[in-house]
N, C-alpha and C positions, 0 to 999 in steps of 0.2 A: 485396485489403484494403489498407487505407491504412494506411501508414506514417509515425510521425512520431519529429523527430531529438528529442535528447535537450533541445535549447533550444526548440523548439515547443509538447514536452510542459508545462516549462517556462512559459512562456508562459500556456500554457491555463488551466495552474492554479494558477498565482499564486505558484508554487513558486522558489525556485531550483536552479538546475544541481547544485548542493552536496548538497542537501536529495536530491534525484533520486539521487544516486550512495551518498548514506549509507544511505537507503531501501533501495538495492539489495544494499546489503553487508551490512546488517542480515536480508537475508530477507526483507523486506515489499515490494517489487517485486520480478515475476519476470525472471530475466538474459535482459536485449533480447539481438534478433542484432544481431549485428555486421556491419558491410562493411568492405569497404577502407579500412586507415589506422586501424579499433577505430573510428568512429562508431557511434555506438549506435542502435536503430530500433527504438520501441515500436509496437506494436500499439495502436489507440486505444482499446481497453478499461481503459488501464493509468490512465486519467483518470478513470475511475467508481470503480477500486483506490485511487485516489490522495484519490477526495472522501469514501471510508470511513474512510483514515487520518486525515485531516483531521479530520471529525466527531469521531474518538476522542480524539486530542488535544486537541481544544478541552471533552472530554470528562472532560479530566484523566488518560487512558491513559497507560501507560508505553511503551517501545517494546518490551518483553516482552509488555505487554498488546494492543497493536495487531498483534505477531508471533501472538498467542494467535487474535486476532480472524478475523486472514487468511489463518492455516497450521495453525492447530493442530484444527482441526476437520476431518470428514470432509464431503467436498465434499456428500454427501445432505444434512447440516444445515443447514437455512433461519438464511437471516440474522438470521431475529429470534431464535430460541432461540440464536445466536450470542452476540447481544446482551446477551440474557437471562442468560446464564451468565456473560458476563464482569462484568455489574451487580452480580450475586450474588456474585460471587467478590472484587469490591471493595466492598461493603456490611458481607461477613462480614470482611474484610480477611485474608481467607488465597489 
């Protein structure tokens, strides 16, 4: 499976380095492996992770809510009743 470093990921998504490391401290990327020297090495799925964040940000999501969207549900849950809930939850504003 391909690997990519933490400025590729970067790259791809239009993101910065920064962005990518605060993501991670926050919970909403999962903690890449490491190699030698702490280089960091996503798995390329962590870019389809990254274009859901994105959506909800531009969404108006908080990083609570985006934490909400990408951890807080059990992995059974479809992304759209994902969706759905967090609508509702900022609609009712609780």
């Amino acid at each position: 499976m391909e690997e990519l470093s933490i400025g590729e990921v970067a790259r791809r998504s239009g993101l910065r380095t920064s962005a990518l490391r605060y993501y991670e401290s926050m919970g909403l990327l999962p903690t890449p492996r490491r190699i030698s020297g702490g280089h960091r090495r996503y798995d390329t799925s962590v870019l389809d992770l990254l274009r859901i964040l994105q959506m909800a940000q531009h969404a108006g999501c908080t990083i609570a809510e985006m934490h909400l969207l990408v951890a807080g549900f059990s992995s059974d849950i479809p992304a759209s009743k994902r969706w759905e809930h967090l609508a509702q939850k900022k609609t009712s504003g609780s």
